[in-house]
N, C-alpha and C positions, 0 to 999 in steps of 0.2 A: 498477506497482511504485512505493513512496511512498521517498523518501529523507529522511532526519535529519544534519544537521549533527554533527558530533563533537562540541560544544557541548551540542546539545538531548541527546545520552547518557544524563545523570546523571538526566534526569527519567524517563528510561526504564528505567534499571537501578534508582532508588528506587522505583516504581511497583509492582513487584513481580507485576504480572498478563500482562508480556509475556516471550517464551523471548527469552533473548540468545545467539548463539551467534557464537562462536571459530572462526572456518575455519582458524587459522592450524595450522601444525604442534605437536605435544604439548608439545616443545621450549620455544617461542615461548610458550606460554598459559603455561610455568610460569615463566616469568622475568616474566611482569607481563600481567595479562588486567583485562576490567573484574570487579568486583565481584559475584557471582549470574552470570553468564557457566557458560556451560557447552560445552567444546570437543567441536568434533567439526570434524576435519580433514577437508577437500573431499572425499577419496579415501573416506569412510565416510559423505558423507553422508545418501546416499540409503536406508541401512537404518536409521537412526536416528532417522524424523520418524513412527512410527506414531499415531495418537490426536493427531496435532498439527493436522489440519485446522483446527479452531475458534479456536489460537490466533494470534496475530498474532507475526509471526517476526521477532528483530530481527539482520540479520548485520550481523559485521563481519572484516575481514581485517587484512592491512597494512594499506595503502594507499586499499583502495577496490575496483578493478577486480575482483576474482573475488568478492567480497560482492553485487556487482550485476549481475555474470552468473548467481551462485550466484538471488537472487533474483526475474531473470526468470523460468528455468528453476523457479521451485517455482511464480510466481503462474500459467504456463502449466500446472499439474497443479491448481490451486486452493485454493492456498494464499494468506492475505496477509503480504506481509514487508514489512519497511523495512529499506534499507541506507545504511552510516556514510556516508558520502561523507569521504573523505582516511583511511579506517580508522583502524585505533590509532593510527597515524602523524600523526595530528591531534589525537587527544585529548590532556586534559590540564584533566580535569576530577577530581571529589574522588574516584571509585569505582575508580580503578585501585589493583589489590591487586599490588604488584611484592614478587619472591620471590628471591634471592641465592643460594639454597643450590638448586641441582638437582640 
């Protein structure tokens, strides 16, 4: 499992060819997620990655911690992922799309 700095994000989320995904709860992704992000809360992950083998998986959480467990756990099924390291809680790059009204 490959990890990305909360920094290196924005080249990943303009890139447009890798899945980014929101572990965090539904709540959490609409008051401010990155940019093309697409949530799927921990509790739903595992029926939600069909036909994703070939892509490269980008998580993030909070903090970090459950993106990189989240991570092991798919490269042990043969997936490849990257996780944030420090999660949204580090970012603070241009692609955060934050939301006021929930």
């Amino acid at each position: 499992m490959d990890t990305i700095s909360a920094k290196e994000l924005d080249w990943y989320a303009q890139d447009g060819t890798f899945l980014i995904v929101d572990l965090r709860p539904r709540q959490d992704y609409a008051r401010g997620h990155i940019r093309g992000a697409v949530n799927v809360p921990y509790g739903r992950f595992g029926t939600q990655l069909q036909d994703r083998e070939k892509d490269t998986i980008i998580l993030y959480c909070e903090r970090g911690a459950l993106s990189m467990a989240v991570a092991r756990d798919l490269e042990r099924q043969g997936y490849r992922t990257k996780s944030v390291v420090g999660g949204i809680h580090a970012y603070r790059g241009k692609n955060l799309v934050r939301s006021r009204n929930i």
